[in-house]
C-alpha positions in Angstrom: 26.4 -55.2 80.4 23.9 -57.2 78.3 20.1 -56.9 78.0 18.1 -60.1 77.0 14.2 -58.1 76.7 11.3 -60.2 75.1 7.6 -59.8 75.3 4.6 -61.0 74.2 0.8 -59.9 74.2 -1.7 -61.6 76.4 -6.0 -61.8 76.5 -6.0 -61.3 80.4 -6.0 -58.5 83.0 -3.2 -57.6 84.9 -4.6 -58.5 88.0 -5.1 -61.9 86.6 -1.4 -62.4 85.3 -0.2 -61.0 88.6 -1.9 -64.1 90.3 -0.5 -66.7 87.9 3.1 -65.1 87.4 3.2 -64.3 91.1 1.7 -67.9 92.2 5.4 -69.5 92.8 4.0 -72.8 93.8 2.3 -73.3 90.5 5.5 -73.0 88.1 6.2 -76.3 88.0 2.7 -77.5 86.7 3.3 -75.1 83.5 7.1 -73.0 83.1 9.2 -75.1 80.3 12.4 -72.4 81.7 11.4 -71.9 85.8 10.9 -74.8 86.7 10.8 -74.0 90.5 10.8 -71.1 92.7 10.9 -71.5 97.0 10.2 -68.9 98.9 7.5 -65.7 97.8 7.2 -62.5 95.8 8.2 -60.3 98.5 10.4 -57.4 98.9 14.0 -58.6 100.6 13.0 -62.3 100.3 15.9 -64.6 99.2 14.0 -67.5 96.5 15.6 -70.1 95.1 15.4 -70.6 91.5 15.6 -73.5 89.5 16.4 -73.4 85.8 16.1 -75.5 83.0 17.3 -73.7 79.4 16.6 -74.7 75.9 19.6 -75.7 75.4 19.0 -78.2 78.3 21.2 -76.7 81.0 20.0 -76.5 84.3 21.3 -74.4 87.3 19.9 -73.1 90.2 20.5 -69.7 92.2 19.2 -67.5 95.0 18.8 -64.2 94.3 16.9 -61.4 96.6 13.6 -59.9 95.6 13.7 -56.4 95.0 10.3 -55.0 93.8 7.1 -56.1 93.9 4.6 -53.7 92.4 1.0 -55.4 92.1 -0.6 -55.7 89.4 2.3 -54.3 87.2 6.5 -55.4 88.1 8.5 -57.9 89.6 12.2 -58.2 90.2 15.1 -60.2 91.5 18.6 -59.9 91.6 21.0 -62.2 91.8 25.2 -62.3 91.8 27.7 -64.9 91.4 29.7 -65.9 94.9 32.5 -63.3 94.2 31.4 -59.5 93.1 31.5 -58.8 89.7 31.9 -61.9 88.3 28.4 -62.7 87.4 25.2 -60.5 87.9 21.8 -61.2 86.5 18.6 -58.9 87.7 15.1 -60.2 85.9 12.6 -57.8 85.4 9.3 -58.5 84.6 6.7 -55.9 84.2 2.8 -56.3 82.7 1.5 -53.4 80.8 -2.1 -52.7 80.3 -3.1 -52.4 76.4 -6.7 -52.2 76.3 -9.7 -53.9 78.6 -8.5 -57.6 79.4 -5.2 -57.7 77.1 -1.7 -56.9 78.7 2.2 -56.6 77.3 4.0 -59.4 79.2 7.6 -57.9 79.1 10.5 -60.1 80.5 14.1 -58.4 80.8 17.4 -59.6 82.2 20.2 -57.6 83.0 23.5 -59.4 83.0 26.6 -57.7 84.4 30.3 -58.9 85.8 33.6 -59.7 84.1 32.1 -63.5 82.8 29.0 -61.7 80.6 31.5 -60.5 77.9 33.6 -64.1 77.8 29.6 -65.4 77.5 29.6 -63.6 73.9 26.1 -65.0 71.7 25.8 -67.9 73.3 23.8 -66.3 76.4 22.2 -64.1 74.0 20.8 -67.7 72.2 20.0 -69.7 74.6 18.5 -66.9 77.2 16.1 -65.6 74.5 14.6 -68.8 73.6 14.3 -69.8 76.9 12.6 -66.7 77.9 10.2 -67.2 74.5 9.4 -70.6 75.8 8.5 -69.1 79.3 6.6 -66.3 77.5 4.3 -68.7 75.2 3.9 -70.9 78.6 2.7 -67.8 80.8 0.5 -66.5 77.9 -1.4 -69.8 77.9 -1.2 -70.5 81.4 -3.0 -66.8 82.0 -5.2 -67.1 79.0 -7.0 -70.5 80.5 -6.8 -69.7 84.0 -9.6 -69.8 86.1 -8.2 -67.5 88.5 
């Protein structure tokens, strides 16, 4: 197992990065790492997910949704073709601080047999990519209208 957690703090309140984080349609207009989601932030939904890392790699995959907890957590879960090879669930959760600022906290949990053969290079590129999501959410909440 491997954990990939990054977060970062955001002027906004958590019903107003629910909207933008939960607004599937609008990821293209501003996520550097998810560049596309089809389908919609509900519970037992299959999405399609297309990825672009930092270290320019792309990929796509269809995991299920399996929370959705407004204002406050989202997750998916995905696995590779054949069990245990490859399992990845993303977790993201927003935690109130104070009046109209909010923890953004993005996880991934990687299991299978391929995670350990993966070694630092997933723990690189995966990080910064979720940084440059991160910084792209933050300032996509920050000067939403929404």
């Amino acid at each position: 197992m491997k954990e990939i957690r990054t977060e970062i703090d955001i002027k906004a309140s958590p019903d107003k990065a629910w909207r933008v984080l939960t607004d599937f349609n609008s990821f293209p207009q501003w996520n550097p790492f998810i560049r596309q989601i089809d389908g919609s932030p509900s519970v037992g939904t299959k999405i399609k997910i297309h990825l672009y890392t930092s270290s320019g790699k792309s990929r796509t995959y269809q995991p299920t949704v399996t929370k959705v907890e407004p204002p406050h957590e989202l997750r998916w879960y995905g696995k590779s073709f054949i069990p245990g090879i490859f399992n990845g669930e993303r977790i993201f959760t927003i935690k109130p601080l104070k009046e109209n600022h909010v923890r953004f906290v993005h996880i991934e949990i990687f299991t299978g047999f391929v995670v350990s053969l993966a070694g630092d290079r997933l723990d690189k590129d995966m990080c910064k990519s979720f940084a440059m999501m991160n910084e792209a959410f933050k300032g996509k909440v920050e000067q939403a209208s929404i």
